[in-house]
LUMLUM-882887 format. One record per residue: residue in one letter; x, y, z of N, C-alpha, C, O in turn. Coordinates in pm, whole numbers, plus 32768, in hexadecimal, padded with zeros to 4 digits. Atoms other than C-alpha are relative to their C-alpha. Example, Ala and Ser with C-alpha at 12.3 -4.5 7.8 and 13.67 -1.06 7.14 Angstrom:
<recs>
a80597F89800084CE7E3E830C805A8078800080C280768042/s7FAE7F897FFA85577F9682CA7FB3806D80497FE680DC805A/
</recs>
This chain:
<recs>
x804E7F84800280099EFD8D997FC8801F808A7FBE809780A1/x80467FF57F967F5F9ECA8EFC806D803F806A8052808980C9/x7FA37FC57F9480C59F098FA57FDA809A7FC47F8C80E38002/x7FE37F82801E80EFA0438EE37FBB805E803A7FE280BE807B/x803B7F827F9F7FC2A0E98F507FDE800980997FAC806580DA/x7FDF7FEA7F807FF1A07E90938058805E8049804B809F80B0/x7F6D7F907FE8814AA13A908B7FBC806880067FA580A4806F/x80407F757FFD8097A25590097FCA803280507FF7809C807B/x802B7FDA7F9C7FBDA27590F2802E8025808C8000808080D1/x7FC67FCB7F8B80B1A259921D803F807A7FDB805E80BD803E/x7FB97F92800B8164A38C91477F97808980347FC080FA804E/x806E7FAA8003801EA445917C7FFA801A80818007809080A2/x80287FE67F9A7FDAA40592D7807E801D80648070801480DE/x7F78801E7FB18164A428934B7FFA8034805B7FBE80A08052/x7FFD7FBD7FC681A0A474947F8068805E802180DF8046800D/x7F967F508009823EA5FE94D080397FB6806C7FEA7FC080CA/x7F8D7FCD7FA1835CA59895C0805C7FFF7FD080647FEC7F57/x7F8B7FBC80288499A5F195B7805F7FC3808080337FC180F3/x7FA580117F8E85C8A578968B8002808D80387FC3808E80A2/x7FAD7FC97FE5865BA6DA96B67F7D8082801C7F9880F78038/x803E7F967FD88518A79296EC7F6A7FD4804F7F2D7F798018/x806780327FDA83E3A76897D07F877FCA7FAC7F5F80057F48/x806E8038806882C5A68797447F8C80777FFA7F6E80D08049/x80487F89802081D2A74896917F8E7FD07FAF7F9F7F8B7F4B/x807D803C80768071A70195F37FC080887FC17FC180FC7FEA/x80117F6F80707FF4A7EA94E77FA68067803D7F4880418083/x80597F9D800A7F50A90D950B7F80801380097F47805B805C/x809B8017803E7DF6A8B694677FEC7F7D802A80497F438062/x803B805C80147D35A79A946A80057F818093802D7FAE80FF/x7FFD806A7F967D1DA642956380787F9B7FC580977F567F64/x7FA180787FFB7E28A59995CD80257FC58091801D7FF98100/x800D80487F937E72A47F969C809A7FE7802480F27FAC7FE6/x7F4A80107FC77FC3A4A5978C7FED7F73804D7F7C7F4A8069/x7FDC80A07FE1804BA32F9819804D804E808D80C6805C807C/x7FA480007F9F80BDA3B3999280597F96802480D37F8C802B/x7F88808A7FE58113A25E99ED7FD27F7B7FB07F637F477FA9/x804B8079806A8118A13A98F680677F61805E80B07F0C802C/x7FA8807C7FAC81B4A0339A247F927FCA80507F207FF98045/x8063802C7FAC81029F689B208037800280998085805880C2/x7FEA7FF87F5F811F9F0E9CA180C08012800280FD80598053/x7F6B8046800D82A69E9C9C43803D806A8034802280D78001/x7F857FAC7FD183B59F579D0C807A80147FB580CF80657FD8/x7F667FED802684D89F1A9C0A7FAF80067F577FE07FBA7F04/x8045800680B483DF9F619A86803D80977FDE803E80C77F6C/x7FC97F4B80448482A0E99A8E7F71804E7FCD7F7380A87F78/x80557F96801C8344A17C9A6E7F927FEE80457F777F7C806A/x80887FE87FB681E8A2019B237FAB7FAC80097F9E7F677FA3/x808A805B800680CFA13D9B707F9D80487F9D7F9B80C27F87/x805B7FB680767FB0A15D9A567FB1807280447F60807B80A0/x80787F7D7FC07F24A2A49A84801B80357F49806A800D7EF4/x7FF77FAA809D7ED6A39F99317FA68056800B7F38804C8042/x80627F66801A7E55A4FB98E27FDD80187F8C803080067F33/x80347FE8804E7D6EA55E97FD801C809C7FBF7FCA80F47FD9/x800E7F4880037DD1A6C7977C7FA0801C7F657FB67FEA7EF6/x80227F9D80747CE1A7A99698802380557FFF80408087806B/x7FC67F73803B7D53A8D495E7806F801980868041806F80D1/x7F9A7FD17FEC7E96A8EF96A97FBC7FE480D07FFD800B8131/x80007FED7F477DEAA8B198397FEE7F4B80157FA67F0B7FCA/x802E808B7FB67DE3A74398EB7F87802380517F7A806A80B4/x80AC7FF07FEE7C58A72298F87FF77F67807E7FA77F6680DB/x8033805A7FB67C7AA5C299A7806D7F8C801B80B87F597FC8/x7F7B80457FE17D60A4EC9A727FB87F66801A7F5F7F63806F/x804880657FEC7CFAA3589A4D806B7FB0806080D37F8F8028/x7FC480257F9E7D95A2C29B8E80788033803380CA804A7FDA/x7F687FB77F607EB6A3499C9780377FB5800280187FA18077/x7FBB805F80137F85A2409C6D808F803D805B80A980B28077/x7F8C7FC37FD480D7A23B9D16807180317FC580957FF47F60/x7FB47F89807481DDA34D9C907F82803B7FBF7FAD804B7F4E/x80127FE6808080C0A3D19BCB7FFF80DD803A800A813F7FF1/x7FE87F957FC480C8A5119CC5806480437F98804C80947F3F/x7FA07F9A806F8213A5799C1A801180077F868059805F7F57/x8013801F806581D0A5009AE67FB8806F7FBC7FDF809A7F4F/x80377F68800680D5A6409AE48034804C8014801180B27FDB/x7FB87F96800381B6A6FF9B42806080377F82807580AA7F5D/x7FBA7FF58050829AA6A59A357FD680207FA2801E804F7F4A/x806C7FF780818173A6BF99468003807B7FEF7FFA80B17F82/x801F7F5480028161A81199867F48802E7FF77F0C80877FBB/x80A47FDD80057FD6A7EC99DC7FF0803E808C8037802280ED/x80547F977FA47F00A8F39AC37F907FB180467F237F9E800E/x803280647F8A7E6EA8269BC37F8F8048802E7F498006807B/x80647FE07FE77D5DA9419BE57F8C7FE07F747F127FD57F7F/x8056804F80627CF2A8C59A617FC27F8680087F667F607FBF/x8061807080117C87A79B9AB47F4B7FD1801A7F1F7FC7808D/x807380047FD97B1FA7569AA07FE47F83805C7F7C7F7C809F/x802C808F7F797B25A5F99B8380797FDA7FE280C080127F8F/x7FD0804E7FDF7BF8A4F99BE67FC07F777FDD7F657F6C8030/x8060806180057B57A3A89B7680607F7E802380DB7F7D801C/x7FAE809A7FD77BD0A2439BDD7FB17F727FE77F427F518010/x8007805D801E7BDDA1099B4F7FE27F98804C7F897F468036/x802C807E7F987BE8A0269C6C80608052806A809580BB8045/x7FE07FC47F907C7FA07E9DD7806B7F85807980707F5880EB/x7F79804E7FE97DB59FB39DE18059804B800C806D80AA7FC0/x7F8E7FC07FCD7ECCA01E9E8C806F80367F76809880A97F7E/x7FF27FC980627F72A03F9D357FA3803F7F9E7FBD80367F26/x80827FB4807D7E4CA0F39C717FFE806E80427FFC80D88003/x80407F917FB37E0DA1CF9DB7805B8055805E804980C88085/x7F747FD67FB37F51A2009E78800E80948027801280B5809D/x7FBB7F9E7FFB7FAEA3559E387F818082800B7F8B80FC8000/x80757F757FEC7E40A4079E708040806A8059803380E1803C/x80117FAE7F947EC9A4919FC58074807B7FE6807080E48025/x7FAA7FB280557FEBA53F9EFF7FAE80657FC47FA580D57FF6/x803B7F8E80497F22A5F59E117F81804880617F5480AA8025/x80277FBB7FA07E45A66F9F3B80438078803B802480EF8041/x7FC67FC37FAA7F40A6CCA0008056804B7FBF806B80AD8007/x7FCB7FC2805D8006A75C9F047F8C807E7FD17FC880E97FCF/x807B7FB7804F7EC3A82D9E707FFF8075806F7FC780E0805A/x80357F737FB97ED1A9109F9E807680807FC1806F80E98003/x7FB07FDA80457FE0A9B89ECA7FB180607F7E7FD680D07F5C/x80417FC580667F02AA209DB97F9C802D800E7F5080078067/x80917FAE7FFC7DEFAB049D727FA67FC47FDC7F7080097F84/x8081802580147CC1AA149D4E7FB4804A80497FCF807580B9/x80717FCA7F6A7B88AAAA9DDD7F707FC57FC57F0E7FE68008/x8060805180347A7FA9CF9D017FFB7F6C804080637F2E8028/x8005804F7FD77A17A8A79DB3803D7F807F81801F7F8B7F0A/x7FD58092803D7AD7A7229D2D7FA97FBE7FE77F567FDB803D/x805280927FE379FDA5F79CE680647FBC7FC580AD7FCA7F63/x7FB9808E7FE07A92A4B59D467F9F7FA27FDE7F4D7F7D8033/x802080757FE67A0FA3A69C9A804A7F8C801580C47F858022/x7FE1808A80087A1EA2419CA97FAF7F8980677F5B7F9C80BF/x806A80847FF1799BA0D19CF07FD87FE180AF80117FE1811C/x8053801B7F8878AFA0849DE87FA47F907FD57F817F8F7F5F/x801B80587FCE78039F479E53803C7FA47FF280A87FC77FC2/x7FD88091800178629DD19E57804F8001807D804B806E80B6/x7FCF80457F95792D9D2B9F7F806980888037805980A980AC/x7FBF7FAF7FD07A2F9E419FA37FCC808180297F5280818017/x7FE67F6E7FE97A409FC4A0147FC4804D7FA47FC080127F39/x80357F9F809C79B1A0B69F1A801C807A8014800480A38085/x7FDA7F8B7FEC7A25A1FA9EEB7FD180748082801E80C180BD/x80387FAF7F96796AA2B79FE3803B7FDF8084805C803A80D0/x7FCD80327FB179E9A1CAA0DC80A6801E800F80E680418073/x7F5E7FF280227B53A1E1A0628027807C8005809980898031/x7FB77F4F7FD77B91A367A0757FC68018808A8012806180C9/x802B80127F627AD4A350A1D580827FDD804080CB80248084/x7F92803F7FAC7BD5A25EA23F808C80657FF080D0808B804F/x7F7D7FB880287CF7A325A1917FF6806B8021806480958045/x7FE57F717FC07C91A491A1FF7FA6801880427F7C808A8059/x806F7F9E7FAF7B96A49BA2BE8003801880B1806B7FDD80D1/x7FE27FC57FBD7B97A50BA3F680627F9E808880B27FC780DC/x7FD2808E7FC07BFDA3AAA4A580437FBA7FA5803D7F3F7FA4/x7FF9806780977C7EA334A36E80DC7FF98016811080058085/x7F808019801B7E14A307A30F804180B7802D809380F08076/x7FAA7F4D7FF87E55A487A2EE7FA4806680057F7F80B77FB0/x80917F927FDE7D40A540A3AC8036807C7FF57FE580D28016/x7FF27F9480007E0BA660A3777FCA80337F6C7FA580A27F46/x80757F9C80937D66A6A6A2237F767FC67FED7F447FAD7F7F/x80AA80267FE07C02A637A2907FE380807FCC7FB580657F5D/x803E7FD280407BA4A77CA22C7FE5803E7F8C7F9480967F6F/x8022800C80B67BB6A774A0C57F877F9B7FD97F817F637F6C/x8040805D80107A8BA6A1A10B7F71805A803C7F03802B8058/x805B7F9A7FBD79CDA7EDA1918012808B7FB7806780A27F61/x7FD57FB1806279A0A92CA11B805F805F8048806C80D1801B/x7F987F767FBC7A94A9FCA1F280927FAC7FEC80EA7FB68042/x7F94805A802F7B9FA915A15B807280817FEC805080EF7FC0/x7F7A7FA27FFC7D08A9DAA16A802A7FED7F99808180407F7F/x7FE17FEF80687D3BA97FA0377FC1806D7F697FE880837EF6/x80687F9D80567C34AA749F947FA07F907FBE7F597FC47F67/x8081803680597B3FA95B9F0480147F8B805F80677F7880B9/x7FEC80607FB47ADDA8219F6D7FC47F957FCC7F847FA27F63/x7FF1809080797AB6A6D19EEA7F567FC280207F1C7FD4808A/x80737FEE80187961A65C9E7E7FE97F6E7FD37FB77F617F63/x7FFE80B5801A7967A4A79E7B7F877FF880097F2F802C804F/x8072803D80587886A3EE9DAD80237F927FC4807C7F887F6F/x7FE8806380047857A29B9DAC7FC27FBB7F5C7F527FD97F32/x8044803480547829A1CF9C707FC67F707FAC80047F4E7F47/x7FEC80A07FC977A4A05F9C7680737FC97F8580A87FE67F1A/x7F998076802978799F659C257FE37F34800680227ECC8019/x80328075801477989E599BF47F9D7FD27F7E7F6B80347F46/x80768013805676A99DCA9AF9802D80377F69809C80687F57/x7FF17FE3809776A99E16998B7FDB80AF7FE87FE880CE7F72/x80587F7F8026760D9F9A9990806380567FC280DA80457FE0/x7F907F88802976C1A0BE98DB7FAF806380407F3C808C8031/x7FFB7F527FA676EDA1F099D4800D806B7FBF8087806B7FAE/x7FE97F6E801976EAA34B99467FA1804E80157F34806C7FE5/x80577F587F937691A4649A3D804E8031801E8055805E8090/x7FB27F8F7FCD7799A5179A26801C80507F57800E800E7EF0/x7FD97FDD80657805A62099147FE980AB80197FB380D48080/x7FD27F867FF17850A7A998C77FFF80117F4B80027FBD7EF1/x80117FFF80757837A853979D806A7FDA7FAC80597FE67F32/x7F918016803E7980A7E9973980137F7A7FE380547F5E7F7E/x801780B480257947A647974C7FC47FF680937FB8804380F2/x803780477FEA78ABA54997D280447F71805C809E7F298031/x800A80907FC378CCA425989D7FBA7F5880037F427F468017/x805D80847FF17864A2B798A180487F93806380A77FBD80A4/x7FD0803C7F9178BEA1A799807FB27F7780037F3C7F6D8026/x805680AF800F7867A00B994D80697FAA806B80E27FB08081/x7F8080577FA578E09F0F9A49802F7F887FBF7FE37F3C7F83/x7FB9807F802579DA9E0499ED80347FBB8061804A7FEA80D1/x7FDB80887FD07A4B9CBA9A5A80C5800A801D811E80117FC9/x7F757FD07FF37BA49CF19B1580017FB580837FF37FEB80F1/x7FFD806A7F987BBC9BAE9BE97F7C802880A67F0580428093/x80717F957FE77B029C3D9D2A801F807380328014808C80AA/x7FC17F617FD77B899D9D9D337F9B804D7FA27FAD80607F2A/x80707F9780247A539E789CF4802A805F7F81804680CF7FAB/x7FD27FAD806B7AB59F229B9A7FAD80387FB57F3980177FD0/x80287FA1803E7A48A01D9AA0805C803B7F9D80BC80867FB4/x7FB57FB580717AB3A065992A7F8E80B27FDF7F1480C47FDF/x80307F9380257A8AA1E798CE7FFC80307F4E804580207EED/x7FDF7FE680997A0AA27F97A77FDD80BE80087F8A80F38051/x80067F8E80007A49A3FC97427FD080307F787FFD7FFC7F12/x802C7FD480917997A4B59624800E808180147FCF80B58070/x7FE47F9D802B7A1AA5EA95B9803D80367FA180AE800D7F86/x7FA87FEA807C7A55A6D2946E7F9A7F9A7FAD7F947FBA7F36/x801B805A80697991A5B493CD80657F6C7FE480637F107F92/x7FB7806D7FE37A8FA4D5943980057F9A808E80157FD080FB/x8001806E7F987A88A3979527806D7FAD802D80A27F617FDB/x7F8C80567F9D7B8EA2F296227FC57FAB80537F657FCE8098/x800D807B7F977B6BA1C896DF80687FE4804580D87FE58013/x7F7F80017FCE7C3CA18A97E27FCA7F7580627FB07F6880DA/x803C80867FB57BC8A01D981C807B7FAE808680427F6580D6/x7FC47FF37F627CDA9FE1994980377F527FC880697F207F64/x7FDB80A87FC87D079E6199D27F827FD17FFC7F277FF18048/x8079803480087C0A9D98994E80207F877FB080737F7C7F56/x7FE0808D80657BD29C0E98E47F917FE07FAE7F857F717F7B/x807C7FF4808C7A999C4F97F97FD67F9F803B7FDD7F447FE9/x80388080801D7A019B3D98927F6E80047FEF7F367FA77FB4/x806B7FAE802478B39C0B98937FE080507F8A7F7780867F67/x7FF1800A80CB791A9C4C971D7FA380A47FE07F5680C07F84/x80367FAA800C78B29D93975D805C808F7FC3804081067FCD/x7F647F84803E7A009E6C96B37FD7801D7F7B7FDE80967F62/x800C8001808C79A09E3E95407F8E8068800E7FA180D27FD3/x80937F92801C78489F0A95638049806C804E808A80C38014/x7FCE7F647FAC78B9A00D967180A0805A7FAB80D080CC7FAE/x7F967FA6805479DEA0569592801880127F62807F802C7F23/x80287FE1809C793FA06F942B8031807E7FF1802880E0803C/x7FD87F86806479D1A15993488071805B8060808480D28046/x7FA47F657FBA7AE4A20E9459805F7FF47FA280887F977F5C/x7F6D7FE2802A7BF0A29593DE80487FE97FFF80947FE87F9F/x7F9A80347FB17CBFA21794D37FCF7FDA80827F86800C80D7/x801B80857FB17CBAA0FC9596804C7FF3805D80B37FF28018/x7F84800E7F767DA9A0D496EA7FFA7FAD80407FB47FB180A5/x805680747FA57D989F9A976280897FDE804480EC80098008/x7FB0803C7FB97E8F9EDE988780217F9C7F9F7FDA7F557F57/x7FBA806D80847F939E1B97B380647FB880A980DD7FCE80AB/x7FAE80387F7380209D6999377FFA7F607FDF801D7F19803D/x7FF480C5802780059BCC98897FF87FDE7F8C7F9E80007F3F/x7FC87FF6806680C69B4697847F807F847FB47F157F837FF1/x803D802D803080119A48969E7FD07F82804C7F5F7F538058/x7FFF806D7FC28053993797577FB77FE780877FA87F7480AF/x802E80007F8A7FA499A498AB7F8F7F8280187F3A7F837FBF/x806B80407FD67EBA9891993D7FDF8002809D802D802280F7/x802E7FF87F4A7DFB98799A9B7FD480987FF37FB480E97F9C/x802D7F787FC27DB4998F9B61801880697FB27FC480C27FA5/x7FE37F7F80517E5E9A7B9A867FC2801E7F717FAA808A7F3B/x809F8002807F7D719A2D99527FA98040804A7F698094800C/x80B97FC77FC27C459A9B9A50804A809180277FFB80DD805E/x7FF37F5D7FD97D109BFE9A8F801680407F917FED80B47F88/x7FCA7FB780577DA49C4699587FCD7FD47F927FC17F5A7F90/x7FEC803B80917D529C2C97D7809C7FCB7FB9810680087FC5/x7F757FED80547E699BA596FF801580227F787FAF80217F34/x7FF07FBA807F7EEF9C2995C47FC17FCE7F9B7FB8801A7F3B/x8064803C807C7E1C9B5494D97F78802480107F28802E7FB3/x806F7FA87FC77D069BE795AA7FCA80617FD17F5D80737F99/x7FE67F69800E7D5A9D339591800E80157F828012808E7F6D/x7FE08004808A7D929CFF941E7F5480007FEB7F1B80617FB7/x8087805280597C209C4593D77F82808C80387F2980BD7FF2/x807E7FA47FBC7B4D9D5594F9802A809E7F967FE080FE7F86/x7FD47F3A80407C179EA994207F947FEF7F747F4080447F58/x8001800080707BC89DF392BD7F4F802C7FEE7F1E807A7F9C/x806380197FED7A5A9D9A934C7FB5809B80057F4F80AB7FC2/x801A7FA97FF77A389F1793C08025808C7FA5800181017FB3/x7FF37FB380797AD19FA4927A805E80828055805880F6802A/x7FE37F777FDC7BA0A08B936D807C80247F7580A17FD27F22/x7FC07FB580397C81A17892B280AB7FDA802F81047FC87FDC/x7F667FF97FC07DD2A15693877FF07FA5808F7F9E7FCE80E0/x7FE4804A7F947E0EA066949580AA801F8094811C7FF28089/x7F6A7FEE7F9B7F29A0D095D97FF17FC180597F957FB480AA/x802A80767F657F899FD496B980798042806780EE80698060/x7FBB7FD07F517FD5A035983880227FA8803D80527F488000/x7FDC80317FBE80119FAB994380857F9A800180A87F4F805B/x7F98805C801981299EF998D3805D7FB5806D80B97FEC80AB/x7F97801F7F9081C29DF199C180747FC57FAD80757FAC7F34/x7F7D805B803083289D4899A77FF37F777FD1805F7F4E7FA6/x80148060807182B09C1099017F8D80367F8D7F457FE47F54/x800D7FDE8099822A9CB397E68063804C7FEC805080897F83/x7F777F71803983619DA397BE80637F857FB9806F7F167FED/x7FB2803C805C84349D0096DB7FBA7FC17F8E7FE57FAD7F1D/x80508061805E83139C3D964A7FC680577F917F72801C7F4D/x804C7FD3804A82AB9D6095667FED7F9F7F367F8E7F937EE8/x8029804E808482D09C9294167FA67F9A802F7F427F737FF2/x80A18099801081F79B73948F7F83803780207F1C80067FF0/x80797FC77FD080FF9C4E95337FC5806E7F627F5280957F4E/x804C7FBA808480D89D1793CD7FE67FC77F857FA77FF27F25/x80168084806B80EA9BE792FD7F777FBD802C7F367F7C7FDB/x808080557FEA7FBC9B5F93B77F7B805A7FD57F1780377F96/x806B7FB07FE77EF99CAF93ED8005800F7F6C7FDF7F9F7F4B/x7FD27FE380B87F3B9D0792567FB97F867FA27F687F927F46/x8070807980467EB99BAC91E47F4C8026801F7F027FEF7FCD/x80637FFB7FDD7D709C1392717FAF80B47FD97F3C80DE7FD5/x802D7F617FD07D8D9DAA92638039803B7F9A80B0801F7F8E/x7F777FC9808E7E139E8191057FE48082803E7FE380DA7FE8/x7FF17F707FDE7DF09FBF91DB806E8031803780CF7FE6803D/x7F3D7FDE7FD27F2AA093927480077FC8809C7FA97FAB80E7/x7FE280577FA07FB9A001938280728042806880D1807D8034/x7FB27F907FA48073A0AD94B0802E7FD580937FEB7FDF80F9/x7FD4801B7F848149A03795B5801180678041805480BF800A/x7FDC7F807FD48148A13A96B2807E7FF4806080BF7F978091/x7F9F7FC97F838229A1F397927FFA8068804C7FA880BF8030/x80257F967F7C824FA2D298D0800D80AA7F75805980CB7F1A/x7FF07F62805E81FAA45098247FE47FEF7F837FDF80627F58/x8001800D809181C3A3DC96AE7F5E807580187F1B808B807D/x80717FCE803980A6A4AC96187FE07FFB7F81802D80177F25/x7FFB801280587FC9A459952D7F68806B7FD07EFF8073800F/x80727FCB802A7EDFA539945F7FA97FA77FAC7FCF7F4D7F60/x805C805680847D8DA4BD93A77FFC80577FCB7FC4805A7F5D/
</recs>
C-alpha cells in the first residue's frame, strides 16, 4: 500500500517534459524546474545544480548559477527580467560558476528593477560581497561589467548584493515581496560557508537544503512540513571520511525528510557514483521515508 501511494503521488507531481517539445511548467501554481541535476563532473551529461522556482507561469527565483545553468534558462524558456533575486547556496566554483553569464547575458533584456544577490557570508572564506567584487568589480575578473554594480549600469538595472551569515545556528529572513518569502539557516558543508533556502509561497513551502552533513542537525526543523524538499544526493551509502562531513547519505536523507514530514523529496546534485546506484540509494532513503521520491534531471519540472 505505501508503494502505491507513493506511485500516485509521483503521477500527481509528474513532470511536463516532453522529448519533442520545449520543457514546460504549468501555467498556475509553484513549481520547481531542475536546471542542472549534475555536479563538478565533466563527463555526468548534465548542468551543475542550479533550479528555478516559477509562480503562475514567471521564474520568481534562480537558487545557484551553476555551470550550464545559463542555457539551461534559456532552454526553460524563463524571462530573466522576472526574477526577483538570485540566491546562493555556497560560492563554489560549481554552485557559482556561471553568475558572470547571466550578467553578461542580461544586458540583452529589458530589466530595469534592481537584482538582489544573495548569499553566505562569514567564516574563513570570501562572502558574497567579496566574491562579485572580485568577479565584476571594477579590478575584479571582468571589470567590464563593474557597472551593474552602480546605477548607470548598461544593462538598465543593477545588482543589489546581500550578504547572509553563514555561521552559527540563527534563521535569516529579511528578505520577501508580496509574492514569498525567504529564509536562510547555515549548514555544516565541511568548511565551505553554506546556506539551505527556504521559500514560502501560495501557502506552500520549498526547501532547497543544497550540500549539507546535518551535523548541526539543523534540516529536520528548518524543513518542517515543505512540500518539497531538494537536497544534494552526490554520496552513495557507503561514503565515509571527508565525504560524510560534506554530504548526507541516503539513509540520511531518508530519516531528516521522514523527521520533517516533507511532502516530496528531489535529489540534485547528482554525481557519477550515485548514478547507477539509484536502487540502493531508494531502498535506504524509503526504509526511513514513505513520502514521493524524485531523482532529478537537467529541465524536469515539478509542480506542488
Amino acid at each position: 500500500m505505501r508503494h502505491w501511494k507513493i506511485f500516485a503521488a509521483l503521477l500527481l507531481c509528474a513532470p511536463l517534459t516532453f522529448a519533442s517539445e520545449a520543457p514546460y511548467c504549468g501555467d498556475e501554481g509553484v513549481w520547481v524546474q531542475i536546471l542542472g541535476a549534475g555536479g563538478p563532473e565533466l563527463h555526468d551529461g548534465a548542468a551543475g545544480p542550479s533550479y528555478l522556482l516559477w509562480i503562475d507561469n514567471q521564474a520568481r527565483l534562480l537558487i545557484d548559477a551553476a555551470p550550464g545553468a545559463s542555457a539551461r534558462f534559456d532552454e526553460a524558456g524563463a524571462a530573466f527580467e522576472d526574477l526577483d533575486a538570485i540566491v546562493f547556496s555556497q560560492l563554489s566554483a560549481n554552485h557559482a560558476g556561471d553568475l558572470p553569464a547571466f550578467i553578461d547575458g542580461s544586458r540583452f533584456h529589458s530589466r530595469t528593477r534592481s537584482l538582489p544577490v544573495l548569499g553566505p557570508e562569514g567564516g574563513s572564506s570570501i562572502g558574497i560581497s567579496a566574491f562579485v567584487e572580485r568577479l565584476i568589480g571594477p579590478d575584479g575578473a571582468y571589470p567590464e561589467l563593474a557597472d551593474f554594480l552602480t546605477v548607470k549600469s548598461r544593462g538598465g538595472y543593477r545588482l543589489s548584493v546581500r550578504g547572509v551569515p553563514a555561521t552559527g545556528r540563527r534563521r535569516w529572513a529579511r528578505f520577501g515581496n508580496e509574492d514569498l518569502q525567504l529564509a536562510a539557516v547555515p549548514v555544516h558543508h565541511g568548511s565551505v560557508p553554506t546556506l539551505a533556502w527556504r521559500v514560502e509561497t501560495q501557502g506552500l513551502s520549498v526547501v532547497f537544503a543544497g550540500d549539507f552533513s546535518n551535523r548541526k542537525n539543523v534540516m529536520a526543523e528548518f524543513a518542517a512540513d515543505a512540500d518539497a524538499l531538494v537536497v544534494s544526493h552526490a554520496e552513495p551509502e557507503h561514503a565515509r571520511g571527508e565525504a560524510r562531513d560534506r554530504h548526507v547519505t541516503p539513509s540520511q536523507i531518508g530519516r531528516i525528510a521522514e523527521q520533517a514530514a516533507a511532502r516530496m523529496v528531489i535529489l540534485g546534485h547528482r554525481m557519477n557514483r550515485t548514478r547507477g546506484r539509484e536502487s540502493q540509494s531508494r531502498e535506504a532513503i524509503e526504509a526511513q521515508y514513505s513520502g514521493a521520491l524524485i531523482f532529478a534531471d537537467d529541465l524536469e519540472c515539478w509542480g506542488l
